[in-house]
N, C-alpha and C positions, 0 to 999 in steps of 0.2 A: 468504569468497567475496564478493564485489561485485555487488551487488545490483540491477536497476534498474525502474525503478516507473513506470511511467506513469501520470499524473496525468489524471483527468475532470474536468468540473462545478467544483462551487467548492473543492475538491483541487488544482483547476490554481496556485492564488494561492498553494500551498505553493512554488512555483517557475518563473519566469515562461519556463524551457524545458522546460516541461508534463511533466518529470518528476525522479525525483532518485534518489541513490543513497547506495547503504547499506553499508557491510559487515560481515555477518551470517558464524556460524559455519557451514560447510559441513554441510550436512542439518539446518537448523533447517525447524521448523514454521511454517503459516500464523499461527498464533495466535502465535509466538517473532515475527515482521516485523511483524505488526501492533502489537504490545509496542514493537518499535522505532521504527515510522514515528510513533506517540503521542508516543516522546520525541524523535521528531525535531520535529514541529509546534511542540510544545513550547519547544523553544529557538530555531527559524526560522522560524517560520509562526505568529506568536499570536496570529490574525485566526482561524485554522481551530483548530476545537473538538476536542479528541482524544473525543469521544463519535462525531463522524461518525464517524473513523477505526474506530470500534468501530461501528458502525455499516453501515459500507461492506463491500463482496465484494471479494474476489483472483479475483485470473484467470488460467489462464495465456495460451499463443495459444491452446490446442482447450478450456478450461473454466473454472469457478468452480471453486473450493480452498474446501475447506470447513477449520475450525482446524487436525481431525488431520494435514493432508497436510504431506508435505515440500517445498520450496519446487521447483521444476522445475531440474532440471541445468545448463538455459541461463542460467541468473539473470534472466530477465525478466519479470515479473510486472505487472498493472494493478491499479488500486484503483479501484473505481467504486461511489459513494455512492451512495445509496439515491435514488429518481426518483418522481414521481406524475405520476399524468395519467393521460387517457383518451384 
């Protein structure tokens, strides 16, 4: 299945059209894409730290994916790194 991510924050400099794409076995988990998107950073993004990526939530459009979930039918998913402030 074909994957596609949209990219936040400093996730975006993984690819400068704020997202990218993957293809993942059909009913993989959050925690199986997150395994991928690290080794995608990894070989195209080696500015961005595969720790954020472990670090960061999945989304779909209506929610955060916690690991156990399966990735959404539509294949499109967000990653949004972790934020501070007040």
């Amino acid at each position: 299945m074909m994957l596609r991510i949209t990219l936040f924050g400093a996730l975006r400099d993984a690819d400068a059209r704020g997202f990218i794409e993957l293809d993942v076995p059909d009913h993989s988990t959050i925690a199986q894409v997150r395994e991928a998107v690290q080794r995608y950073v990894r070989e195209h993004a080696l500015t961005i730290s595969p720790n954020l990526i472990q670090r960061s939530a999945f989304a779909s459009d209506e929610e955060v994916l916690h690991n156990h979930r399966q990735i959404p039918e539509n294949g499109m998913l967000a990653i949004l790194p972790p934020v501070s402030g007040g």
